[in-house]
N, C-alpha and C positions, 0 to 999 in steps of 0.2 A: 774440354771445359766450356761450360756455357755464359756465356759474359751479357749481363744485363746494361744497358745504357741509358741514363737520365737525365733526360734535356732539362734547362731551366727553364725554370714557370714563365710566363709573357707577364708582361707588365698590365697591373689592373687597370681598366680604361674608364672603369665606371666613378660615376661620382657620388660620394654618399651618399646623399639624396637618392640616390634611384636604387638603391641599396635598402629593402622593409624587411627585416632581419626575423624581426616576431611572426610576417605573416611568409615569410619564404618568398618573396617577389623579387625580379630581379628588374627594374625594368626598361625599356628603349632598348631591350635588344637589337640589334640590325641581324635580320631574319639572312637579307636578299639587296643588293644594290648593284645600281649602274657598274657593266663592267663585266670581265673574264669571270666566268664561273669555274673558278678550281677545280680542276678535276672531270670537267664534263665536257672541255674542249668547244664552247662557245662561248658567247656574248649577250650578255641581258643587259638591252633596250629601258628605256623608262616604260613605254606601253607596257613590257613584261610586267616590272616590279610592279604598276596599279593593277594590273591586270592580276597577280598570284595578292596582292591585296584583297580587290574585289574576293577573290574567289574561295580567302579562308576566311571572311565576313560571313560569306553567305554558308560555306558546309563545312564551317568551323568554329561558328562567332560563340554561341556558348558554351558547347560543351569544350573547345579549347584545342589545338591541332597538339599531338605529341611529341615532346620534344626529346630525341636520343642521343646518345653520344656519336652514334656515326650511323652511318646505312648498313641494318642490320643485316640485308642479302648481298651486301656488298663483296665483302669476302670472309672467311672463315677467323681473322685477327679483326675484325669488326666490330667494338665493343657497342651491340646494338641496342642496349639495355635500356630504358625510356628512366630518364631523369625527372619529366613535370610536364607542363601544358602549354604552350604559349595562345594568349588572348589577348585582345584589344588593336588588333592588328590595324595598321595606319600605314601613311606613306610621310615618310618626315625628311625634310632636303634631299629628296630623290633615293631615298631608302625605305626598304620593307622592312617595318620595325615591329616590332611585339610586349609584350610583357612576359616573362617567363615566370609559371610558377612551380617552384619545385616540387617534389612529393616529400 
């Protein structure tokens, strides 16, 4: 027999405000911050996070970097499916932040 399991939801961290319902925005995502990268078995530097700033300004500022639920060649339970765009990419209290916009 196959048993499904369902974590509970994390607690919402956003504040209305950053919350544009009509236009699907979500925004101050933290893209990237100081710190262990889950899953990738390193550490990002503040240099880093300006530096993946700078770098989706320049060959991502308008048309938007993609944002998916997980790394689609990651593995085959990967839900790699693209959600929206992230734009307006900043560096805010030592974090890579964005706007997210949904599709």
């Amino acid at each position: 027999m196959e048993r499904w399991l369902k974590s509970d939801p994390l607690p919402i961290k956003f504040k209305p405000s950053q919350i544009d319902e009509e236009n699907g925005i979500i925004r101050d995502v933290v893209m990237a911050q100081v710190g262990p990268a889950k899953g990738h078995e390193c550490w990002l530097e503040q240099g880093c996070i300006e530096q993946l700033v700078a770098y989706d300004r320049k060959h991502h500022g308008e048309a938007g970097l993609k944002a998916r639920f997980g790394h689609p060649a990651m593995s085959d339970t990967t839900m790699g499916k693209q959600m929206g765009y992230f734009r307006n990419f900043r560096v805010r209290e030592g974090d890579a932040v964005a706007d997210l916009h949904l599709l």
